[in-house]
N, C-alpha and C positions, 0 to 999 in steps of 0.2 A: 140308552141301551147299556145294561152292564157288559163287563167284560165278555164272559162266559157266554149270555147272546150273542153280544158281536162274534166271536172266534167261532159258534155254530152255524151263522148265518155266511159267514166268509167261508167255509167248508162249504155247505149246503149252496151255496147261488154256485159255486165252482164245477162243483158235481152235476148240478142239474143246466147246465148251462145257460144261469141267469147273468147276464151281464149287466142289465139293470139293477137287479138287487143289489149283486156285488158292488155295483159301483156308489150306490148307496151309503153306503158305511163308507163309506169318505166322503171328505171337504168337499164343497165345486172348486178347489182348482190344488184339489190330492194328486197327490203323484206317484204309480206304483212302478218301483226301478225293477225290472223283473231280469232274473240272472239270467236268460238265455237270450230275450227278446230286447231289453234296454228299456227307457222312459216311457211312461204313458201319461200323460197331466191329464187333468179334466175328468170327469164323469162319462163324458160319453167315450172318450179314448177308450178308457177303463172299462168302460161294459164291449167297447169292441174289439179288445184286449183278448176278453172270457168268448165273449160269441164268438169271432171271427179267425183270430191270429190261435189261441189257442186250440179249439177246437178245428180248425184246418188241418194241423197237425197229429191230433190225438183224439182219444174219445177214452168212454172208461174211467174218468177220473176220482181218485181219492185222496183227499185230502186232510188227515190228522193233525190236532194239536194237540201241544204235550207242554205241562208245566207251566204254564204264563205267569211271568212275574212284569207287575207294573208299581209305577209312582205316581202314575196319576195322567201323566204327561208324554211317559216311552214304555212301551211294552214290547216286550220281548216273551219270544211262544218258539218253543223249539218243536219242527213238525214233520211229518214223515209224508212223502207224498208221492204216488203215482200214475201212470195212465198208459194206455196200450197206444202205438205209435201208429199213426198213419204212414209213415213215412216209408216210400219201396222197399229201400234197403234193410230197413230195419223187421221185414218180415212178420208185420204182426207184432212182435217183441212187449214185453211189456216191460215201461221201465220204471224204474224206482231211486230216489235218493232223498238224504236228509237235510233237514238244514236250521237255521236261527231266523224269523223275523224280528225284522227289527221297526216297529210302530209310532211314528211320534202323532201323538191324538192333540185333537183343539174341538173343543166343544162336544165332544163324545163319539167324534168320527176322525175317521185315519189321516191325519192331512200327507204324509209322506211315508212311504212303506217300502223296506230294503231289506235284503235277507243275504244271507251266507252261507251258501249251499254247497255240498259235497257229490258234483254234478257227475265225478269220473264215474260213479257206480251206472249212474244211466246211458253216459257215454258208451260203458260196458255193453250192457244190455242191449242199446243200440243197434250195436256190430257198428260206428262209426271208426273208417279206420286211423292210424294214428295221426297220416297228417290236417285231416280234417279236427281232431280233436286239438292240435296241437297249434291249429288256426284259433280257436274257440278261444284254450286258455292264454295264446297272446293277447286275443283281445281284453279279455277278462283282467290281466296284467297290466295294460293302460288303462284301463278306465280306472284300477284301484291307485296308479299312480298320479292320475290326477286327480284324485279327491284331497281338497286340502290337508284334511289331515296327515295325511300322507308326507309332506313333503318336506319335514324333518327326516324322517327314514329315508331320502334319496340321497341325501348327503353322508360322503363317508369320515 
């Protein structure tokens, strides 16, 4: 599947909430690190992912990609993405934010999929109040300090 496939198919199974398809376009033992939810490995995680954990939450959803640049082996797709919130507090609300995926591919499907998202706009949206957001992005803050890369920058 080229690229261009792949990133219509990854919107499309999202929207219409295939978890099967989506989880398709990845390895058997892909892994999508999702910035609100955390880890999913496996295929079937991955389509329970889309069925169950996101759509519990939300409904509504759209999904854009924008600009994808690859080497063959990491692609990176800067994308715009929304969905109306199930969630009480949030009133209906529909929320919105951007962000970077970042794809490393093996054999023409996703094996590990990680993104860099600009989550406070939906936070916004939300109505989450501060100190619930403020739970969020500490967690957000350790998980990026334990990524190895990372652990030059801990040191002063």
């Amino acid at each position: 599947m080229d690229m261009s496939a792949m990133l219509k198919e990854f919107s499309r199974s999202v929207e219409q909430r295939d978890g099967k398809a989506f989880a398709n376009l990845f390895t058997e033992d892909g892994i999508y690190h999702d910035v609100f939810y955390g880890a999913f490995e496996g295929r079937a995680k991955i389509a329970q992912m889309i069925d169950d954990v996101f759509y519990k939450a939300a409904r509504d959803f759209r999904w854009s990609m924008h600009d994808p640049v690859s080497d063959g082996y990491t692609l990176y797709v800067r994308y715009t993405f929304s969905y109306t919130s199930n969630l009480e507090e949030a009133g209906g609300a529909r929320a919105m934010f951007e962000g970077v995926a970042i794809m490393t591919l093996r054999g023409g499907k996703i094996a590990d999929y990680r993104e860099v998202a600009n989550t406070a706009t939906a936070f916004t949206d939300l109505k989450f109040a501060p100190e619930r957001m403020a739970k969020i992005f500490s967690k957000q803050a350790a998980a990026l300090k334990a990524r190895p890369e990372m652990q030059k920058h801990l040191k002063a």
